[in-house]
C-alpha positions as CSV (number, residue, x, y, z in Angstrom):
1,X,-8.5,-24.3,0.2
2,X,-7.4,-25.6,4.0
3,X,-4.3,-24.3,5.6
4,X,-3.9,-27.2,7.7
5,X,-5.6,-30.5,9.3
6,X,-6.6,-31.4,12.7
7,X,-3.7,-33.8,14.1
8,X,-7.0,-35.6,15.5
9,X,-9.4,-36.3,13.1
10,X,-7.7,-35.1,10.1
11,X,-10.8,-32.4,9.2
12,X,-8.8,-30.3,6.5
13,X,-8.9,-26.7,8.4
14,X,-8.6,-22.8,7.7
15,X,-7.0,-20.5,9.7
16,X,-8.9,-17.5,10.5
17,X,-6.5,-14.6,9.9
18,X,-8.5,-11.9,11.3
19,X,-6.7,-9.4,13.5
20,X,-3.4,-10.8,12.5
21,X,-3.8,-14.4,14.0
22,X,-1.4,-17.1,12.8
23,X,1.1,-14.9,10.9
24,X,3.6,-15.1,13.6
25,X,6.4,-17.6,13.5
26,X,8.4,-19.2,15.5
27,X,5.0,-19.7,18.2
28,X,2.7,-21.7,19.1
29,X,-1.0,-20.6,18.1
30,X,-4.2,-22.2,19.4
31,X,-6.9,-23.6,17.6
32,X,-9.9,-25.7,17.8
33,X,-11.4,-28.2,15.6
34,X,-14.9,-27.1,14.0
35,X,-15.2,-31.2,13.4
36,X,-13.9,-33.0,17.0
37,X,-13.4,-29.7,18.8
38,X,-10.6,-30.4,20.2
39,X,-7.9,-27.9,20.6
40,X,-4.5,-28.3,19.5
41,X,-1.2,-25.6,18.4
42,X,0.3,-25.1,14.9
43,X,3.2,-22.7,14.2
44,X,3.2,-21.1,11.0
45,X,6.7,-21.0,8.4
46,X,6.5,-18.3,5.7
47,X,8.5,-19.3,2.6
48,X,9.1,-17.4,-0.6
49,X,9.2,-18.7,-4.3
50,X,11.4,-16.7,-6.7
51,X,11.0,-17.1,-10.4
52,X,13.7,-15.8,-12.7
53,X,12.8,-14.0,-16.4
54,X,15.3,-12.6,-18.8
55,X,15.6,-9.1,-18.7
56,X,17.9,-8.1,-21.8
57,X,17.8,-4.5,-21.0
58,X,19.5,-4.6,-17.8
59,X,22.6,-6.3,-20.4
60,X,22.9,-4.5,-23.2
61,X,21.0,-0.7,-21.9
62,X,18.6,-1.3,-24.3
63,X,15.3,-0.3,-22.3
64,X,11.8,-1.3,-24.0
65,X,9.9,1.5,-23.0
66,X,6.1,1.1,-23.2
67,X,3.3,4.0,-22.1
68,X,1.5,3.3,-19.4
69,X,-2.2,4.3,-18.5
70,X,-2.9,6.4,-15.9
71,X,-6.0,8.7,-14.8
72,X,-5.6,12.0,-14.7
73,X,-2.8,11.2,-17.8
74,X,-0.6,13.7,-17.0
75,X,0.5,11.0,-14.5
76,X,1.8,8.6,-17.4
77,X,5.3,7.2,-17.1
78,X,6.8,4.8,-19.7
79,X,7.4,1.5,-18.5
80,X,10.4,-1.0,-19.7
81,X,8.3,-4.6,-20.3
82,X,11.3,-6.3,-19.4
83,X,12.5,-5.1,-16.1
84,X,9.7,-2.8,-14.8
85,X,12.0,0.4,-14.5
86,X,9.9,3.4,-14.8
87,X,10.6,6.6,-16.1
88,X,9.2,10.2,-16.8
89,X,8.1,11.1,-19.9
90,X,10.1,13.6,-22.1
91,X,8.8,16.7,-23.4
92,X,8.7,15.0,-27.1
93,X,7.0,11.9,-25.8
94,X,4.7,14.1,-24.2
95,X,3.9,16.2,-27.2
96,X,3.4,13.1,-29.1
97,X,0.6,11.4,-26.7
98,X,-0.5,14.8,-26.2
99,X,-0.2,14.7,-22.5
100,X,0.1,17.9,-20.2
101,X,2.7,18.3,-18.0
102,X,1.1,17.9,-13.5
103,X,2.1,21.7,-13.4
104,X,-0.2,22.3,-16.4
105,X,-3.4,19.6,-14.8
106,X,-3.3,21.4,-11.7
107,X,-3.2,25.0,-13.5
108,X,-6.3,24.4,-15.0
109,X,-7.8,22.8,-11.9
110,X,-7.3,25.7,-10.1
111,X,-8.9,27.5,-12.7
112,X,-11.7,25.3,-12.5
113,X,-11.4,23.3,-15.9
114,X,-12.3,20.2,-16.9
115,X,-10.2,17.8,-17.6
């Protein structure tokens, strides 16, 4: 995939991002063409795409909340799969996946147990 092409030969171009190069707008950066060699500028524009889903939830308060996965587990959150809000886990959801509590996870690690 080419970022850009030379405005002398047309040679469809990369630009090396290393260290931070060609991020900047609003200046001029210099390159050279790998094909002709000859040097020329580009300035670089950032834009941003937005795409817009349905998130019922965020309407009517009705939240659909999902387990997530998470190593050690006693780091599992619900999720809602239609806005992303997370939340803790109550003590019943918790007894139900049969998921300690962090207090209890590092308990035992300090005790030297296995999780």
């Amino acid at each position: 995939m080419s970022d850009l092409n030379c405005p002398y030969c047309d040679t469809e171009l990369s630009v090396c991002h290393d260290d931070g190069f060609g991020y900047e707008e609003g200046v001029n950066h210099q390159m050279e063409c790998d094909k002709c060699e000859k040097s020329f500028v580009f300035q670089t524009s950032i834009s941003f795409y937005y795409e817009a889903e349905k998130a019922d939830c965020l309407n009517d308060g009705n939240h659909d909340w999902k387990k997530n996965h998470t190593q050690p587990s006693c780091f599992t959150q619900m999720q809602c799969s239609m806005c992303g809000d997370r939340r803790e886990l109550t003590t019943e959801e918790r007894k139900e996946f049969n998921i300690q509590t962090k207090e209890e996870y590092f308990e035992e690690l300090d005790k030297g147990g296995e999780q």
